[in-house]
C-alpha positions as CSV (number, residue, x, y, z in Angstrom):
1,X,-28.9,3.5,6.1
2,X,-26.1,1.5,6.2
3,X,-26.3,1.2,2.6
4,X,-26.3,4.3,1.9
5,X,-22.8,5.0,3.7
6,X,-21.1,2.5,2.1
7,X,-22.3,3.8,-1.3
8,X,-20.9,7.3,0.0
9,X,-17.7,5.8,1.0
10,X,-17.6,4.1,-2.5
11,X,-18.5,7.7,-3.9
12,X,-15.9,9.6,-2.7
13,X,-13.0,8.1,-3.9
14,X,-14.3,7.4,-7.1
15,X,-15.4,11.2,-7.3
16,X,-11.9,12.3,-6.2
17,X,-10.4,9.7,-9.2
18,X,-12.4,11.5,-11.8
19,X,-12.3,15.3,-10.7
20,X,-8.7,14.6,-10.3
21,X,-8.2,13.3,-14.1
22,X,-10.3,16.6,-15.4
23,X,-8.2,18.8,-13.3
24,X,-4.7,17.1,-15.4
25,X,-6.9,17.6,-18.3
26,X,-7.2,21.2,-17.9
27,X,-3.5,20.9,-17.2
28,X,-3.0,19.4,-20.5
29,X,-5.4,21.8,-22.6
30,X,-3.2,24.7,-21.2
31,X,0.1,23.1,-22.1
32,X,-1.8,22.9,-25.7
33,X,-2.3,19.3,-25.6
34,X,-5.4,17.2,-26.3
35,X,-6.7,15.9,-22.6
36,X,-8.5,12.9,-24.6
37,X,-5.3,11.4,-26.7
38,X,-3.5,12.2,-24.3
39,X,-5.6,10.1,-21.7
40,X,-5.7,7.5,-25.0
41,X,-1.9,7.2,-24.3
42,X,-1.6,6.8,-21.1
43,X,-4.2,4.2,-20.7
44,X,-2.4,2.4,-24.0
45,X,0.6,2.3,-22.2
46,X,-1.1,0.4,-18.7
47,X,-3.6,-1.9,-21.1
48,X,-2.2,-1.9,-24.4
49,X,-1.0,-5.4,-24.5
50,X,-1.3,-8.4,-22.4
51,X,2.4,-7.8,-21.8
52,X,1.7,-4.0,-20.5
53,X,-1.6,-5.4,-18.3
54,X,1.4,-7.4,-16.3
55,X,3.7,-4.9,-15.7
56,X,1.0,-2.6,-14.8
57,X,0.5,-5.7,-11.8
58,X,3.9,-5.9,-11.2
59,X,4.2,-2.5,-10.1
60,X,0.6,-2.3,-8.2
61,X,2.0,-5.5,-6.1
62,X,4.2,-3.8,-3.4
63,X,1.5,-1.1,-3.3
64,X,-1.1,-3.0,-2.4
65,X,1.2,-4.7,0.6
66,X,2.4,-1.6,1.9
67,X,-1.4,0.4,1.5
68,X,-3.1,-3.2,3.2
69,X,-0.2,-2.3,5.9
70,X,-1.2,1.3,6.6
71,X,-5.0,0.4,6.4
72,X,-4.5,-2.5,9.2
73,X,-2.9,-0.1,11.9
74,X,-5.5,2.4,10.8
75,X,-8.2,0.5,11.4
76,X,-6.7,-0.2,15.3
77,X,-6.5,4.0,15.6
78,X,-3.0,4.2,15.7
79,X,-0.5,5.7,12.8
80,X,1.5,3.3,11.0
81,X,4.4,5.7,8.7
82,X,7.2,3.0,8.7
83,X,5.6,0.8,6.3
84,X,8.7,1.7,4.0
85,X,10.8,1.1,6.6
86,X,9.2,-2.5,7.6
87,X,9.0,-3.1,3.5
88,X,12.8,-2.8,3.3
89,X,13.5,-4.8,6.4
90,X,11.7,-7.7,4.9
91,X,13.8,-7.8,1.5
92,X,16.7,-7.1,3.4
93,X,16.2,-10.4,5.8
94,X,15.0,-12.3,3.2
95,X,18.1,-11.0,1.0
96,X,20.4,-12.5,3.7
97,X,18.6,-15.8,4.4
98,X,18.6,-16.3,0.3
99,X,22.1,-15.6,0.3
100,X,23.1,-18.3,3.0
101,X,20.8,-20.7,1.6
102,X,21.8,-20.8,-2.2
103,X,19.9,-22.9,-4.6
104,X,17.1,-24.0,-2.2
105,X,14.2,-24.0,-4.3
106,X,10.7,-23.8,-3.6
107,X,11.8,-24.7,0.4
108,X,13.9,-21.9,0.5
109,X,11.6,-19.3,-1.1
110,X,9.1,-20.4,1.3
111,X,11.4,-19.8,4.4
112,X,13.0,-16.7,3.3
113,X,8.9,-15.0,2.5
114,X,8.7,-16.1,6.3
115,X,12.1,-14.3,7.5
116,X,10.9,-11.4,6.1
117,X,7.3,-11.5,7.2
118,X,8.2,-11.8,10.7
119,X,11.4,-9.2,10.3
120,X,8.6,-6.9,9.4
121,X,6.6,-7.6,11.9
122,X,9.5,-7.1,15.0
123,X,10.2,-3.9,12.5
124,X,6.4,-2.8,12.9
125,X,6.6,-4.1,16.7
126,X,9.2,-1.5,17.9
127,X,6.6,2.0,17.8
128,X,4.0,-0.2,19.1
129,X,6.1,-1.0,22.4
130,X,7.1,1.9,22.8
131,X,3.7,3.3,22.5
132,X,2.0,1.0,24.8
133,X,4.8,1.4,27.2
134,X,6.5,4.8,27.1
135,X,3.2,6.8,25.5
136,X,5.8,7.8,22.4
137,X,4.2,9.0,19.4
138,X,4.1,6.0,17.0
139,X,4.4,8.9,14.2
140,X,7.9,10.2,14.5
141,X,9.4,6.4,15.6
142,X,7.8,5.1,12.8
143,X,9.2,7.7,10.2
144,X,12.6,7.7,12.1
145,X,13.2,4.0,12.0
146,X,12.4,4.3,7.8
147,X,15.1,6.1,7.8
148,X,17.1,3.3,9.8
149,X,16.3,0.8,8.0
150,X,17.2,2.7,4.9
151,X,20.7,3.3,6.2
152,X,20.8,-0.5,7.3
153,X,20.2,-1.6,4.1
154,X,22.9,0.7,2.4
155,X,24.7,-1.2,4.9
156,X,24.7,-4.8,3.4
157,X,24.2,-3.7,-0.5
158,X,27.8,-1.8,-0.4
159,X,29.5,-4.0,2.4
160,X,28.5,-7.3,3.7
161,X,26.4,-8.8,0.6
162,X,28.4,-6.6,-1.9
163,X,28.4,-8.3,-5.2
164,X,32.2,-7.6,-6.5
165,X,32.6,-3.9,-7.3
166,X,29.1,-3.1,-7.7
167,X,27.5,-1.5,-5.0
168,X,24.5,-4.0,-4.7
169,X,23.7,-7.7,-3.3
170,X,24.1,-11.2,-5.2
171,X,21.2,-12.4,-6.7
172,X,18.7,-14.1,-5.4
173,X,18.6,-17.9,-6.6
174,X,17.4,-18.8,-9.7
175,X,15.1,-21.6,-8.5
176,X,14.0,-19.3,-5.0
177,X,12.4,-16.6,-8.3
178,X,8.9,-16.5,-7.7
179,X,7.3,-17.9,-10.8
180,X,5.6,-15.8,-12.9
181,X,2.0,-17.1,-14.1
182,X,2.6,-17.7,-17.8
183,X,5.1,-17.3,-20.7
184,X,2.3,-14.9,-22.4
185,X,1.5,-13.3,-19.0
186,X,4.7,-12.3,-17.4
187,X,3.4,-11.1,-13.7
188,X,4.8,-13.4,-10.6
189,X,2.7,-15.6,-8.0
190,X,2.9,-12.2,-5.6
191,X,0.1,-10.2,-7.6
192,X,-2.4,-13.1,-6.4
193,X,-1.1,-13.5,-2.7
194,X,-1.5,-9.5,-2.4
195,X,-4.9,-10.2,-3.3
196,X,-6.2,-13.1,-1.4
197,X,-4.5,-11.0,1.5
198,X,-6.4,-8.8,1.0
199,X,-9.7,-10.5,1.1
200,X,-8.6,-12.3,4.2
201,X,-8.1,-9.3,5.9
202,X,-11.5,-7.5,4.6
203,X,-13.0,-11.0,6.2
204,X,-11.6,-10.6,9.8
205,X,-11.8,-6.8,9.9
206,X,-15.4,-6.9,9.2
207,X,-16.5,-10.1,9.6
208,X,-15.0,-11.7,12.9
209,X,-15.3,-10.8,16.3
210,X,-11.3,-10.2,16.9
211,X,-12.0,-7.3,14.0
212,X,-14.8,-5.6,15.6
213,X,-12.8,-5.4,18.5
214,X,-10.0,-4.0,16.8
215,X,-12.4,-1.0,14.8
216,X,-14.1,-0.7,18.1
217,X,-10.6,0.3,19.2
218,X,-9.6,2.6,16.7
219,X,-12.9,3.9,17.3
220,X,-12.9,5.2,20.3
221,X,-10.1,3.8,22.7
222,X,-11.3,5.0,25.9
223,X,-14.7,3.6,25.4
224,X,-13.3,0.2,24.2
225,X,-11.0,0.2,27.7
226,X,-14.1,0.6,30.1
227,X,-16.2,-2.3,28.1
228,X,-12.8,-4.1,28.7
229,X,-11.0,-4.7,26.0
230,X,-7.4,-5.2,25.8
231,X,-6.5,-1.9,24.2
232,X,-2.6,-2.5,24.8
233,X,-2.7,-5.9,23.3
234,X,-4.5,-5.0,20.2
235,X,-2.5,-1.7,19.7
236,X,0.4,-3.6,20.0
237,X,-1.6,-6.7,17.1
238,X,-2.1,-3.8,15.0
239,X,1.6,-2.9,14.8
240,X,2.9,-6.3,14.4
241,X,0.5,-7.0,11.9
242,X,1.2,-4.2,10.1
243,X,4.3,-4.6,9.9
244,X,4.0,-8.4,8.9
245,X,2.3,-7.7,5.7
246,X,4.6,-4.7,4.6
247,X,7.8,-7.1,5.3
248,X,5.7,-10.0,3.3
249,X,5.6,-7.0,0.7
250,X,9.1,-6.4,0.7
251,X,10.3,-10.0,0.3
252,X,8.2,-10.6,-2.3
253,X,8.9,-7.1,-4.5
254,X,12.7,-8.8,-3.6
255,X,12.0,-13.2,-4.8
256,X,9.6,-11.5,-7.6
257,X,11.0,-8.3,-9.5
258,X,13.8,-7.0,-8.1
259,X,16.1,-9.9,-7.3
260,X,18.8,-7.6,-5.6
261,X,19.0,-4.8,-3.1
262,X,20.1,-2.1,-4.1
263,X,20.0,2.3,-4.0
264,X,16.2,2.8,-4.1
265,X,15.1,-0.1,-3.2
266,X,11.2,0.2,-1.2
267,X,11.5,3.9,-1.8
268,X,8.8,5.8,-1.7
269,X,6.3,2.3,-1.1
270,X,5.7,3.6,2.3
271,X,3.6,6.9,1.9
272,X,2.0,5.8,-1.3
273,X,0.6,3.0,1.0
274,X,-1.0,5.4,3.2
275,X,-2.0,7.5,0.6
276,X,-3.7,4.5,-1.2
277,X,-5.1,3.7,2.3
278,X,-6.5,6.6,2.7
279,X,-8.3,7.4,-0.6
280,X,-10.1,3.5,-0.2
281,X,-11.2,4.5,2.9
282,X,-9.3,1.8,5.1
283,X,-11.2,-0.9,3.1
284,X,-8.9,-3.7,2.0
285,X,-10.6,-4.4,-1.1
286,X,-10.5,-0.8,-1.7
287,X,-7.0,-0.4,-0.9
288,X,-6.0,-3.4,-4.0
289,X,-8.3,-1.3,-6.5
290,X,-6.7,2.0,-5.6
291,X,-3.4,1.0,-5.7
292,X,-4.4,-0.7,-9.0
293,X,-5.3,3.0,-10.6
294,X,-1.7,4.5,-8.9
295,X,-0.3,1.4,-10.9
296,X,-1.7,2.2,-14.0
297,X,-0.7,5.6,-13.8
298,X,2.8,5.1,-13.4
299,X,3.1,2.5,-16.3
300,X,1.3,4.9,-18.3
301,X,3.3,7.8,-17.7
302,X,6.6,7.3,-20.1
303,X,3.8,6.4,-22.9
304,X,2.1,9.4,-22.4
305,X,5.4,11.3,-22.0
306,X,6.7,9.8,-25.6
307,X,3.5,10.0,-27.2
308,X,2.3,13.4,-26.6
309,X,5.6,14.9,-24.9
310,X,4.0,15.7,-21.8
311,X,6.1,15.5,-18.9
312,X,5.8,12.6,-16.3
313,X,5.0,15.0,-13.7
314,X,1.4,15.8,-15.0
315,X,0.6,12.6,-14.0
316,X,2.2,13.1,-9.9
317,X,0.4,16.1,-10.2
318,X,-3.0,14.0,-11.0
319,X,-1.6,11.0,-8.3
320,X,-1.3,14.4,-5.8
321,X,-5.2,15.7,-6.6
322,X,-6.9,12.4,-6.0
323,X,-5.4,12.6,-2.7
324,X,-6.5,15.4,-1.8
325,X,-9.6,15.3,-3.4
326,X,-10.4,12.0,-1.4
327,X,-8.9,13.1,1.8
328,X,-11.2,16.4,1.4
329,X,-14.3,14.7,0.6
330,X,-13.9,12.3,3.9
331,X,-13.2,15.0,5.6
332,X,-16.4,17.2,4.6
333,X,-18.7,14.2,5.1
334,X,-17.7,14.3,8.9
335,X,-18.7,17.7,9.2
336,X,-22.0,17.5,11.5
337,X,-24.3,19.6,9.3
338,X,-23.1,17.5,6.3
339,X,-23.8,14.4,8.3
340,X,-27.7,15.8,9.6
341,X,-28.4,17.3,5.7
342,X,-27.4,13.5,4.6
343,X,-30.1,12.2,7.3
344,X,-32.5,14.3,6.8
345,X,-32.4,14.1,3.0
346,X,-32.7,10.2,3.8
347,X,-35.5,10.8,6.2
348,X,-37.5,12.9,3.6
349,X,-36.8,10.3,0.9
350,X,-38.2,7.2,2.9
351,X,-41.4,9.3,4.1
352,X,-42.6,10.3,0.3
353,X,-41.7,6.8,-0.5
């Protein structure tokens, strides 16, 4: 039985993915455009070359941070929305602790990935406090605290890191970069630390004891209080956690692509983590793969928009209906007569067999 969910779980996402891409073909066959070159472009502009297969990294590598984020609180029961927030917090400590440190090398990157982790995690720690403490909704602190952070930034990138007259920081150090693979594969160290992260955290979600403590939480919170657990403490984990890995996210997206702060920086990183989150089902491994496809979309986009003129917002439209698809689907398979028309179809299968 167990199994079978799983194989459910894997289903529905990867139902939502393909309805989703013959709903933006449909799109495409009424703006007169053929669905299958067009498709043929976009995927030519994620895979064409090995060049285009490392961008396509590049930009899945702060998505899979900020979805591993939103799946880690999830996981707990509690609402993580300032992964953005905690995301920018990271680049902007590590931004600072580059600055003072200069041409540290490999010591310096290694302390400033640290400043930001743990800036992300006191970012992440703030809702859970005053969850645990004051009952506040973790929702709207989280959210309003993105937009602090946002502000903050804007702070150092026009006044106290300005570089000259440009409204954006120094650089980060030449020898704090984070190296990229190869000369032939241009994607940074980050794209392989998102994904052992998120292997490590698929391991002690579902594989220690300290994990099934925390699901049992975001289970059922009451229950997991009378068999004594310390629901506080692990609410509280969850947040700090969180927050950890999206300001690990953010320092990186800072030593390994963008270099700088500046406007925009982290926008948008946030949501499309719990979006990504939420389509793999909370599953870490899930959440790299789905961010992967998000990643693919978006570096195929300006191919497909050159190629067959189609505008770039066919493919949010396409990002926007696997969403909902996958969201939908999860939703109808916790409907109780889906669930007993599931077990009973299983029931009738294993008695003929």
């Amino acid at each position: 039985m167990k199994i079978k969910d799983n194989l459910v779980k894997i289903l529905v996402p990867v139902l939502a993915i393909l309805v989703a891409f013959a709903a933006g073909g449909i799109i495409m066959l009424c703006m007169g455009k053929n669905p299958f070159q067009a498709y043929g472009f976009l995927f030519s502009g994620a895979f064409g070359s090995t060049r285009k297969i490392a961008q396509t990294l590049v930009i899945a590598c702060p998505l899979i941070f900020t979805g591993l984020a939103a799946s880690f609180a999830y996981k707990c029961g509690v609402f993580n929305l300032g992964g953005e927030g905690q995301f920018i917090m990271g680049a902007v400590t590590s931004i600072f602790v580059s600055a003072k440190l200069g041409d540290a090398g490999v010591f310096g990157l290694l302390l400033s990935l640290a400043a930001g982790t743990a800036a992300g995690g006191l970012w992440g720690a703030i809702p859970g406090i005053l969850k645990i403490t004051r009952g506040l909704n973790e929702i709207i602190v989280s959210i309003m605290l993105n937009y602090v952070a946002t502000l903050f930034m804007g702070y150092v990138y026009t006044t106290l890191l300005r570089d000259g007259s440009v409204p954006q920081t120094v650089a980060v150090a030449d020898s704090m970069k984070i190296a990229n693979i190869s000369k032939g594969f241009p994607v940074h160290w980050g794209i392989v630390a998102s994904i052992l992260l998120a292997a490590a955290l698929y391991y002690f979600i579902f594989n220690t004891s300290k994990g099934f403590k925390l699901r049992a939480v975001g289970m059922n919170s009451t229950a997991a209080f009378f068999n004594g657990f310390p629901v506080n403490q692990y609410i509280l984990f969850s947040f700090i956690v969180s927050g950890a890995i999206a300001g690990l996210g953010g320092s990186i997206e800072l030593h390994g692509k963008q270099l700088r702060l500046m406007s925009g920086f982290g926008a948008g990183f946030g949501f499309d983590g719990v979006a990504i989150a939420l389509i793999a089902q909370l599953n870490p491994i899930g959440t790299a793969v789905v961010a992967f496809i998000f990643a693919v979309l978006r570096k195929g986009a300006s191919t497909l928009q050159t190629g067959m003129q189609v505008p770039t917002s066919v493919v949010d439209i396409i990002q926007a209906l696997v969403i909902i698809f996958a969201v939908a689907g999860t939703a109808l398979l916790r409907l109780p007569a889906v669930k007993q028309f599931i077990i009973n179809h299983s029931q009738k299968k294993e008695v003929r067999g």
